[in-house]
N, C-alpha and C positions, 0 to 999 in steps of 0.2 A: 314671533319677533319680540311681544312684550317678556315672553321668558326669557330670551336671550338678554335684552338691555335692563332686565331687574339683577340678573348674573352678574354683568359686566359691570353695572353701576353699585354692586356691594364691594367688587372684589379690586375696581381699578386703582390705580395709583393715584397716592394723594387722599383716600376715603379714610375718615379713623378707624374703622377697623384695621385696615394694615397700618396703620402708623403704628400700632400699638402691638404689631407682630413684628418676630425678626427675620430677616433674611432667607431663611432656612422655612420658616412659614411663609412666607411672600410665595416662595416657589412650588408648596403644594395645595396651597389655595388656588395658584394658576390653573395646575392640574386638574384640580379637581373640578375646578368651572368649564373645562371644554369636558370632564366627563359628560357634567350635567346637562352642560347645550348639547353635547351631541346625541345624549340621550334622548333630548325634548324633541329636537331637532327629526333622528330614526323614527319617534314616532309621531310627527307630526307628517313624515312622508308617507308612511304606513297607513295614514286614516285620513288623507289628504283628499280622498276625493267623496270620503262623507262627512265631507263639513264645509263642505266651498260655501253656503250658507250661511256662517260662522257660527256654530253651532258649539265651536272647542271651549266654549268657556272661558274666556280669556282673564279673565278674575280669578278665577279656581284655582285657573295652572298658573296666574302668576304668585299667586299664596304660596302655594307648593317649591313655589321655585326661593323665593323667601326662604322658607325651611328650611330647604336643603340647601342650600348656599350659607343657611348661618350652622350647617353642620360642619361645612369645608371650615369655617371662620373657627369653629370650637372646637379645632381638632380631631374629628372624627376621622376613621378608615377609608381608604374608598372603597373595600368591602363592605362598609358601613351605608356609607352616602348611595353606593350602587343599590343595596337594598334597599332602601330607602325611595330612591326615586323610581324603583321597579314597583313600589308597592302605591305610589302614588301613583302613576303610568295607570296602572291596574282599576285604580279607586276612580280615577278620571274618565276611564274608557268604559267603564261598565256603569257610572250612573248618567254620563253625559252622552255616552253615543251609542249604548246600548249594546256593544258588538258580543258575538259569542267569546267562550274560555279558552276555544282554541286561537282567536285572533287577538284576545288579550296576549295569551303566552308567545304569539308573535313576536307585538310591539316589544314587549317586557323582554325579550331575546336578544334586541340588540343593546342591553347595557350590559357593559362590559363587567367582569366582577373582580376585575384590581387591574395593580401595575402588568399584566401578563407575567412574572414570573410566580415561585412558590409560594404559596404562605405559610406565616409559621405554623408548625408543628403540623405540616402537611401539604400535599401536594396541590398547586391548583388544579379547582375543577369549573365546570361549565355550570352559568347559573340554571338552567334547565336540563337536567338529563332525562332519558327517555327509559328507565328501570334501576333502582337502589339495588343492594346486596340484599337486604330483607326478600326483595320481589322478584329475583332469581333465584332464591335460595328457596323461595316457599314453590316457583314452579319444580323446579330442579327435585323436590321432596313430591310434591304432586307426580310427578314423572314415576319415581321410585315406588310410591304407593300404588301408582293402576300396573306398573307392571308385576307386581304381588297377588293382585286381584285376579282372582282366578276366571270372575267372571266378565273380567271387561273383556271384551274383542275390537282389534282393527283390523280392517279388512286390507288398508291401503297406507302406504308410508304419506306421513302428514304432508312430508317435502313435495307431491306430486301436484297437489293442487296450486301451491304456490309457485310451482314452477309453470304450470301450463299458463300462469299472469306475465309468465317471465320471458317467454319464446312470442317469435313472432311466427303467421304463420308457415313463410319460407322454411324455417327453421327446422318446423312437425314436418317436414316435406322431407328434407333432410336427415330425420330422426328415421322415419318411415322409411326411407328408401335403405339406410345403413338395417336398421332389421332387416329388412324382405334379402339383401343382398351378400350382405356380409362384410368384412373388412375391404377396404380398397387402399388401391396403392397411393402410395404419396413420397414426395423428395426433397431432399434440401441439395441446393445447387453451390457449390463452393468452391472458390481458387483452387489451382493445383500446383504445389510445391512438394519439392522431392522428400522422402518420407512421413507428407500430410504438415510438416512443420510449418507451421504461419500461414497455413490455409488460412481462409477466409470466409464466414459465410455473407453469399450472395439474398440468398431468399431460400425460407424455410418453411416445411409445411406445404409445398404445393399439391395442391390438389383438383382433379374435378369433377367431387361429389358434389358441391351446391348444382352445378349446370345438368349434371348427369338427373340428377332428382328435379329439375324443372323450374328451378326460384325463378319468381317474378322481375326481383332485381340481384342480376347477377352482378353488379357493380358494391353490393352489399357482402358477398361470398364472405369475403375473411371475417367481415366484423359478426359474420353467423356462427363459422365455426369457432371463434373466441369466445362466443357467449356460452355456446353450447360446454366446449371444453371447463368453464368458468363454474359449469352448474353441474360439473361431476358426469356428464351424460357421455360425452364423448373425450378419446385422449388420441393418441398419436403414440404407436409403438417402434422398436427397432425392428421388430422380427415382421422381413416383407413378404408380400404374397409372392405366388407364380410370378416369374419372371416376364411371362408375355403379357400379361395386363401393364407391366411399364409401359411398351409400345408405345400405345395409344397415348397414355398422359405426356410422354416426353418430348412428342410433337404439338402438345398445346401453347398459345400464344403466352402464356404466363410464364410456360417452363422456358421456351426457348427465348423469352426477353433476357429471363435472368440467366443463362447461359452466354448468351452474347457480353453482359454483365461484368462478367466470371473471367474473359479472357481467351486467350488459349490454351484449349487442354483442359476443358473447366470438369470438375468433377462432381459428379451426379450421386447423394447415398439415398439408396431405397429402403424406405419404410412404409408402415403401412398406419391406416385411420383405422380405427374401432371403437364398438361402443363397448363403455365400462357396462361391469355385472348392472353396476346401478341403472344405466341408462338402458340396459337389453330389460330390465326387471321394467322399468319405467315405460319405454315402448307397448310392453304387451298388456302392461295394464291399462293405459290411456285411449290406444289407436286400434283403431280393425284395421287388422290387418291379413285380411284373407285375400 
């Protein structure tokens, strides 16, 4: 609160500092003051409950807030003032409340770093990114060199491990079953209008591989096979199986809601689920599957 009313008491109307700015300044001094309070403000919500004590230093940060307010007064950027009060946030957080660099670069996260649009002589960007061009550019060269290396070996695509963080385990259930079994049929149910013109799709993708394979929560089924399709393992092709495995699915309660849906006459196309090379390769390395 003292940050706030040391802002408001530099920048209000009436104070010489603006008497002595014109109009055009009046209005990005305003700016720049709820940059600043909102900034103090983010991180004061962010470390609010290690400091109910009062431990924020309320001296420190209203020095700081001084500064930065007589930056807005002297024409500064608010690329400027933004860094500026990120590096103060920073200074405040780490000798007064001690918090780790990954909770500094939290608080420091929510100031903003301009008006939101471009700046000159290039694009905006985000004041924290999570890898430069130097540091994909040296993995990306990294890469190139161990594949030259006659002597490095993998055993296993790196993507496996990170994937198995990725699935739930309904999902291995799922994976497991389309190996041991193979493709299964699947449908999209849609309007019928006379040569397919302004059909409609009703519902796509039916399937009953999640139930067929055993999930725990079959109330989950779609949001499985989008993950799985999402992570390259499984896709959804034209070309369908045998024609009597539709049977069974086209009397399932999924299929025949969205038929009713559909109208009269509603038209059924059979295709089938499968797993990609990636996911049959990924299966037989991750799962026993005897």
């Amino acid at each position: 609160m003292a940050d706030d009313r040391a802002v408001h008491d530099l920048v209000r109307p009436g104070s010489r500092a603006v008497e002595r700015s014109s109009d055009v300044e009046t209005r990005q001094i305003s700016n720049e003051a709820r940059l600043i309070r909102g900034a103090f403000r983010a991180a004061g919500l962010a470390v609010g409950t290690a400091v109910r004590s009062g431990q924020w230093a309320v001296g420190t940060g209203y020095e700081v807030t001084k500064q930065v307010a007589q930056a807005a007064l002297d024409g500064e950027s608010s690329a400027d003032i933004a860094e500026r009060t990120g590096a103060a946030l920073q200074s405040i957080a780490r000798s007064v409340l001690g918090v780790t660099e990954g909770s500094v670069r939290e608080i420091v996260s929510y100031v903003p770093t301009g008006t939101g649009g471009a700046q000159p002589g290039g694009p905006a960007a985000p004041l924290i990114r999570s890898a430069s061009v130097e540091d994909l550019r040296l993995r990306g060269d990294t890469l190139l060199a161990r594949s030259a290396d006659v002597y490095f070996t993998e055993e296993v695509h790196p993507a496996y491990d990170r994937i198995l963080d990725q699935i739930a385990p309904d999902e291995a259930r799922i994976l497991r079953f389309m190996s041991l079994n193979g493709p299964q049929p699947a449908v999209d149910v849609r309007t019928n209008r006379p040569l397919g013109i302004g059909s409609e799709l009703v519902a796509g993708d039916l399937t009953s591989v999640p139930e067929q394979a055993g999930v725990r929560y079959p109330d989950r089924a779609r949001l499985y096979l989008i993950n799985l399709n999402r992570l390259g393992l499984l896709t959804t092709s034209d070309d369908p199986v045998v024609l009597s495995r539709y049977m069974v699915l086209e009397v399932q309660p999924i299929v025949e809601t969205a038929l009713k849906q559909a109208g009269r006459v509603p038209k059924i196309v059979r295709k089938s689920l499968r797993l990609t090379e990636f996911g049959d390769d990924f299966c037989r390395t991750c799962f026993t599957l005897a």
